[in-house]
C-alpha positions, 0 to 999 in steps of 0.5 A, spaced: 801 287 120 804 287 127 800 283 132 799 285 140 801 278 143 800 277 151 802 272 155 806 266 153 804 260 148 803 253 150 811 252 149 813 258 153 810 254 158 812 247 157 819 250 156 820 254 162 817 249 167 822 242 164 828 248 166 825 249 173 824 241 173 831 241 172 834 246 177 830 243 182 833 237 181 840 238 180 838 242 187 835 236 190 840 232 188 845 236 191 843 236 197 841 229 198 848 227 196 851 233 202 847 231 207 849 222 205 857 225 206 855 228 213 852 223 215 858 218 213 863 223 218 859 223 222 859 215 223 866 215 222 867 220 227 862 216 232 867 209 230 873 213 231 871 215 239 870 208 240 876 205 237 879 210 242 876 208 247 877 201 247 884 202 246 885 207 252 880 201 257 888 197 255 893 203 256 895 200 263 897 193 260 892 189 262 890 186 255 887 179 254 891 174 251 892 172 243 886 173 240 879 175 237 874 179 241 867 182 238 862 187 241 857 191 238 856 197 241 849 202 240 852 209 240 846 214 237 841 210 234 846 206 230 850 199 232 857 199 231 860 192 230 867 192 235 873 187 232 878 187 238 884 183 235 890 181 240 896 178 237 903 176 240 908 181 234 915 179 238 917 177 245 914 182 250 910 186 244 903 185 243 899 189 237 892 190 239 888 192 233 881 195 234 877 195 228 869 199 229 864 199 223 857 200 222 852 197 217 854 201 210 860 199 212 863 205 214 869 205 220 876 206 222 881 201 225 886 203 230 893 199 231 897 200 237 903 196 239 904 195 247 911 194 249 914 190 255 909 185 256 909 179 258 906 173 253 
């Protein structure tokens, strides 16, 4: 005897709704990882644009004596932690070394040589 059968049984049911579940997660976790690395290129780009700033603030040669300089700077809604190192590499070379983080810790770090300078 053949049975007129309609519609989907209890299992069909829960089948079908645990692989949705699945798709639906793996989406979402996706995305949440997409949008997590574009935040961080974002960060890192906002942090290179300050280190390039600080160092352009220095191409005329009127850079501090010796040491370490910190400065936060608030750019976008996010604080930037600025750590300017001046050091003393040879007579008449200076290394300026500007490192800009925020607060996962994403950043970048810039290091220019200024020659002919006096110390």
């Amino acid at each position: 005897m053949k049975a007129d059968r309609q519609g989907m049984t209890l299992v069909e049911c829960v089948m079908a709704s645990f692989v949705t579940l699945l798709v639906l997660g793996t989406v979402v976790f996706a995305l949440n990882f997409f949008l997590q690395g574009s935040r961080k290129i974002e960060q890192r780009r906002s942090a290179l644009l300050i280190a390039n700033s600080v160092i352009s603030m220095y191409e005329s040669g009127n850079l501090p004596e010796a040491g370490v300089f910190l400065d936060t700077e608030n750019t976008g809604g996010i604080e930037f932690r600025i750590r300017k190192t001046v050091t003393p590499v040879s007579p008449g070379v200076q290394e300026l070394s500007v490192s800009v983080n925020c607060e996962n810790n994403v950043g970048v770090e810039l290091v220019k040589r200024f020659y002919g300078m006096e110390q």
